[in-house]
FINUZA-596242 format. One line per field, with one value per residue: residue number from 1; chain; z negated, y negated, x of N, C-alpha, C, O in turn. Coordinates in pm, whole numbers, plus 50000, padded with zeros to 5 digits. Layout:
keke: (NUM:...) $
pagu: (A:...) $
n_z: (Z:...) $
n_y: (Y:...) $
n_x: (X:...) $
ca_z: (Z:...) $
ca_y: (Y:...) $
ca_x: (X:...) $
c_z: (Z:...) $
c_y: (Y:...) $
c_x: (X:...) $
o_z: (Z:...) $
o_y: (Y:...) $
o_x: (X:...) $
This chain:
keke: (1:2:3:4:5:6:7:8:9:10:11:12:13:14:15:16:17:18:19:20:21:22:23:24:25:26:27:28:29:30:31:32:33:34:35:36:37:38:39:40:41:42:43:44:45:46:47:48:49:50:51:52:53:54:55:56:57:58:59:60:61:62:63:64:65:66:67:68:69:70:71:72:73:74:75:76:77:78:79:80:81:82:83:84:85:86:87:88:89:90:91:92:93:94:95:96:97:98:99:100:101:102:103:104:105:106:107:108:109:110:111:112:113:114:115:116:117:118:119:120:121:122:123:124) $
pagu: (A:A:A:A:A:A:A:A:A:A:A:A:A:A:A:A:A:A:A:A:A:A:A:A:A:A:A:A:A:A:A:A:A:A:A:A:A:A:A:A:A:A:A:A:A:A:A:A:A:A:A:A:A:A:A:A:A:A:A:A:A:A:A:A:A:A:A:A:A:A:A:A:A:A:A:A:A:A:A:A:A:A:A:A:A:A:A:A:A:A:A:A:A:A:A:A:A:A:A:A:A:A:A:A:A:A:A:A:A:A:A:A:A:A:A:A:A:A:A:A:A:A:A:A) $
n_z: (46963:46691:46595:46605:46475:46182:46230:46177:45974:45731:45784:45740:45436:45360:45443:45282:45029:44991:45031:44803:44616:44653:44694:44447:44171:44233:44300:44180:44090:44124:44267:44552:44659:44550:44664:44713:44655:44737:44944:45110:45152:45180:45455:45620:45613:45725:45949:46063:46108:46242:46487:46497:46529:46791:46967:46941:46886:47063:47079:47092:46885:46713:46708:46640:46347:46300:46381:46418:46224:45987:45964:45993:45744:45578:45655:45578:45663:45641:45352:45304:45491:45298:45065:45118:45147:44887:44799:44947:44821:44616:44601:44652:44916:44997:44914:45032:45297:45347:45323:45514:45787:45729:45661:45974:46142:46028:46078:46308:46403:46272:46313:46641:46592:46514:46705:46841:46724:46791:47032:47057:46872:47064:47248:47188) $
n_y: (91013:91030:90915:91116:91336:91221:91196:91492:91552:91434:91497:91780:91790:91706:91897:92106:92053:92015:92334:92437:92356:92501:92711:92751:92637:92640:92872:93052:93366:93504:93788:93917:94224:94343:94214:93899:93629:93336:93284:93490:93272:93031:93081:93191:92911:92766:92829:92830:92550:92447:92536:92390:92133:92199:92138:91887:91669:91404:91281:91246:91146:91280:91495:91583:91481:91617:91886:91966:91955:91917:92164:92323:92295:92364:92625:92979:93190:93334:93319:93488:93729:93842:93875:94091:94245:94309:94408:94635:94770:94800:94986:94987:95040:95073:94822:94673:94731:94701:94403:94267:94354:94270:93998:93925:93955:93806:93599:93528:93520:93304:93119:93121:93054:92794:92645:92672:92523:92292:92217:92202:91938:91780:91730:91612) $
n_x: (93855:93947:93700:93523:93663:93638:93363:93256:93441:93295:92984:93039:93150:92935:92802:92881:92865:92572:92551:92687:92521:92281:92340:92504:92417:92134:92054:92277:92389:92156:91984:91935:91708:91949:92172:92348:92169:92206:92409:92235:92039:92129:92260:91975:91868:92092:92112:91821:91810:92019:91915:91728:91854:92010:91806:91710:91899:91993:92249:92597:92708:92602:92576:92822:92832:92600:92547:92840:92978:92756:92615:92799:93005:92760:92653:92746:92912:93173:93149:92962:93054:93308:93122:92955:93180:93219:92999:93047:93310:93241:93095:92803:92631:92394:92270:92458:92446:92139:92193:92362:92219:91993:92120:92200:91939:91785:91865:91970:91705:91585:91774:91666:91393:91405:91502:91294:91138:91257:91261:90979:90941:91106:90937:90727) $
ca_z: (46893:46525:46554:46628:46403:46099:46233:46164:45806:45684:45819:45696:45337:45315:45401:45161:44863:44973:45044:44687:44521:44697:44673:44326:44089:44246:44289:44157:43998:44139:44390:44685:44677:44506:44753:44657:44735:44755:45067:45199:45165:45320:45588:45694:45612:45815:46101:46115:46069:46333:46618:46546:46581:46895:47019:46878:46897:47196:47090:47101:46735:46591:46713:46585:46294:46172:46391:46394:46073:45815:45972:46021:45625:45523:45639:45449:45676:45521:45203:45390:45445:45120:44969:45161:45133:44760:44756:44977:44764:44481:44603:44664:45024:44991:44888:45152:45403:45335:45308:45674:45852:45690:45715:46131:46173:46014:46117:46448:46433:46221:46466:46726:46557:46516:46872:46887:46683:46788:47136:47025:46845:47153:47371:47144) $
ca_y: (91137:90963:90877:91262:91411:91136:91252:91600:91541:91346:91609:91919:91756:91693:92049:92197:92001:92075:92460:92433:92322:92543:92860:92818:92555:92720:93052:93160:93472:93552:93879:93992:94341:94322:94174:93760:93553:93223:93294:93481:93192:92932:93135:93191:92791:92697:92896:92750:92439:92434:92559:92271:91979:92180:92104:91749:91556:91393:91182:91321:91132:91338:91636:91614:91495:91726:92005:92097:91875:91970:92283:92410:92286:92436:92782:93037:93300:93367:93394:93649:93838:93868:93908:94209:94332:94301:94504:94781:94781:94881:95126:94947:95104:95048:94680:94639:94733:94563:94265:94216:94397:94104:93836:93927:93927:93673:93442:93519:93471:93176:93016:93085:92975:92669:92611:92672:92410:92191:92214:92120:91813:91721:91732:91491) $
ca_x: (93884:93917:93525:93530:93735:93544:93212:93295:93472:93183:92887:93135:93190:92810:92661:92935:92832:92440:92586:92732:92428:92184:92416:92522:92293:91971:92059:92358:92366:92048:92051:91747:91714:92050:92282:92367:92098:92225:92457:92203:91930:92264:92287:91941:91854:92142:92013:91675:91856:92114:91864:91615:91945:92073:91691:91662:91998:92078:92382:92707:92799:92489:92619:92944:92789:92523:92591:92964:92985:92708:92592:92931:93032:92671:92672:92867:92954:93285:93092:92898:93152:93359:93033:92940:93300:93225:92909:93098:93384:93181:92993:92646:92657:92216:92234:92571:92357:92061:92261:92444:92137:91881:92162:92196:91859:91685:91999:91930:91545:91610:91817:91573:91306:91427:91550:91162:91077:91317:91213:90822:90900:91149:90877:90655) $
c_z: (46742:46500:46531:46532:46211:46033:46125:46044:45770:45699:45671:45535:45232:45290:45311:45043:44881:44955:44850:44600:44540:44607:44497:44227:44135:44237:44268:44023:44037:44282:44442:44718:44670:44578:44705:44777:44765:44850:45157:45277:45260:45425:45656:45708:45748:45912:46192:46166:46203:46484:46631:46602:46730:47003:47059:46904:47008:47191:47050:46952:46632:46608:46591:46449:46169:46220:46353:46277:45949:45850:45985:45834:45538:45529:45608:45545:45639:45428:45229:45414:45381:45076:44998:45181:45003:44696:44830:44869:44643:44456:44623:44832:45078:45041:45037:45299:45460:45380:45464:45750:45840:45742:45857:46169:46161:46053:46228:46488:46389:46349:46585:46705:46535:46635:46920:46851:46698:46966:47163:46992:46954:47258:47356:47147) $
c_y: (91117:90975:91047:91344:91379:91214:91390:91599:91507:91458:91757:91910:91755:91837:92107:92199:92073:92240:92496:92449:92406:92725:92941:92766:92614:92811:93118:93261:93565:93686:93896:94086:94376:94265:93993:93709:93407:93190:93326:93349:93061:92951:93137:93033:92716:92723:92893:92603:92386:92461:92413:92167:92040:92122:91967:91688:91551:91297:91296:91262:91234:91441:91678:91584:91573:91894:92104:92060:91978:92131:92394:92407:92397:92606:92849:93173:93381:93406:93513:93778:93908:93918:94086:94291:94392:94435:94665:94813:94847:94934:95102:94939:95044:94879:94629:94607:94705:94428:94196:94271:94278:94033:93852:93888:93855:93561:93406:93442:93329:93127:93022:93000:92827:92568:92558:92560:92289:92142:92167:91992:91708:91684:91575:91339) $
c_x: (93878:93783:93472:93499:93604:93407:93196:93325:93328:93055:92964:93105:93029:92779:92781:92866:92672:92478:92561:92613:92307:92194:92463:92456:92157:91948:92171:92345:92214:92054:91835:91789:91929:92194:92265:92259:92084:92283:92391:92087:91984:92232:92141:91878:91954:92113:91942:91747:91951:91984:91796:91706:91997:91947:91656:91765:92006:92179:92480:92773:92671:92527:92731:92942:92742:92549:92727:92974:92916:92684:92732:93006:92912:92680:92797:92878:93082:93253:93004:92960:93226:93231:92951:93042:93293:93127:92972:93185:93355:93095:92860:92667:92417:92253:92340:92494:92259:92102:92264:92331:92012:91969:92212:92088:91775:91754:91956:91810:91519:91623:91720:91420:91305:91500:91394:91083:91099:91271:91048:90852:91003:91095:90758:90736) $
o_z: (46674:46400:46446:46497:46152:45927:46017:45974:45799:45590:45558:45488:45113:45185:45246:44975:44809:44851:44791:44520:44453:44533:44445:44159:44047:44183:44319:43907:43983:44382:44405:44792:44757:44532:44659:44899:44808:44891:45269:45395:45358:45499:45767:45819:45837:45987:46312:46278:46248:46577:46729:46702:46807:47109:47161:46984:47078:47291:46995:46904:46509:46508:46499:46388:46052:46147:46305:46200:45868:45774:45984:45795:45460:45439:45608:45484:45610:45384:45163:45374:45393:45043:44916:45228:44983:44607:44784:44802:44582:44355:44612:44878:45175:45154:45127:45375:45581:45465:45513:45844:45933:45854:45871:46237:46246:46060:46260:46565:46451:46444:46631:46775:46540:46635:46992:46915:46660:46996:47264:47068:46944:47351:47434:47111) $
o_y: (91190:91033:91082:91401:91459:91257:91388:91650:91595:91510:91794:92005:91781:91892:92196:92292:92168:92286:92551:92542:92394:92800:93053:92858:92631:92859:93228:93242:93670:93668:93891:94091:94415:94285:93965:93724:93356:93078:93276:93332:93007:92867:93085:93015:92641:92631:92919:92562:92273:92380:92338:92105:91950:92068:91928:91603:91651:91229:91402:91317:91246:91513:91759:91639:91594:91991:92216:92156:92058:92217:92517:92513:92485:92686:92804:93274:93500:93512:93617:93892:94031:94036:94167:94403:94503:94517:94777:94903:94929:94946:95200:94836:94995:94831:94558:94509:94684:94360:94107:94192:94218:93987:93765:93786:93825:93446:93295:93346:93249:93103:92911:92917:92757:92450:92462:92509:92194:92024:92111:91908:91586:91625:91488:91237) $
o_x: (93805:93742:93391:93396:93532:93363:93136:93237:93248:93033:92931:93042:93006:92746:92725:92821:92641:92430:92469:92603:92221:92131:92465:92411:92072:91848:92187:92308:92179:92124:91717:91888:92006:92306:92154:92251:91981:92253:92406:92061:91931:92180:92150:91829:91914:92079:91946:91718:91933:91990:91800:91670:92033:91980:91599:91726:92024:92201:92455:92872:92666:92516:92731:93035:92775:92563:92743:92981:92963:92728:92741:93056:92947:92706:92912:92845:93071:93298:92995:92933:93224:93241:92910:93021:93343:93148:92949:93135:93423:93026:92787:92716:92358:92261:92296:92487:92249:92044:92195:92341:91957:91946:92298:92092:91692:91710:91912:91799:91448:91549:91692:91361:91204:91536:91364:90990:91032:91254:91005:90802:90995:91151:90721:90678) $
């Protein structure tokens, strides 16, 4: 359970800092079709990202790892939410809606897509 728990810190601690650096050194301040585009770019990265390792890992320390670990530190759905509380809150009802309607669906497709891809190079 320690090796576990470890795994998990260590993964978590990583995709934050990448989160961090993606979300706010690359693109903060920057908006897509005015909604924040550094959470949404997190979110649909981690997406892709997470389908290909549930495809590809077959150890149970890689899981715990990169999946619940970095991909679970990386994506920002929390920040997803505040952030689209943020744009309701102040009246950008357009961009609001934009926002959570893109970040569902490309999350989704993400993630599948990368189930898809992860499932090709599992086969090689």
């Amino acid at each position: 359970m320690i090796r576990e728990l470890f795994a998990v810190g260590l993964g978590g601690a990583a995709g934050s800092i990448v989160r961090y650096m993606l979300s706010v050194w690359l693109l903060g301040g920057h908006t897509l079709l005015g909604f924040p585009a550094g959470t949404f770019t997190v979110n649909a990265a981690g997406s892709l990202l997470i389908g290909i390792l549930l495809e590809t890992t077959n150890s149970a320390a890689a899981g715990w790892l990169l999946i619940a670990g970095f991909c679970g530190g990386f994506t920002t759905f929390s920040t997803f939410s505040a952030d689209a509380v943020r744009l309701l809150r102040a009246g950008d009802y357009g961009p609001a809606t934009a926002y959570i309607a893109l970040s569902v669906a490309v999350c989704i497709a993400f993630a599948a897509l990368g189930m898809w891809i992860g499932a090709q190079i599992a086969r090689n």
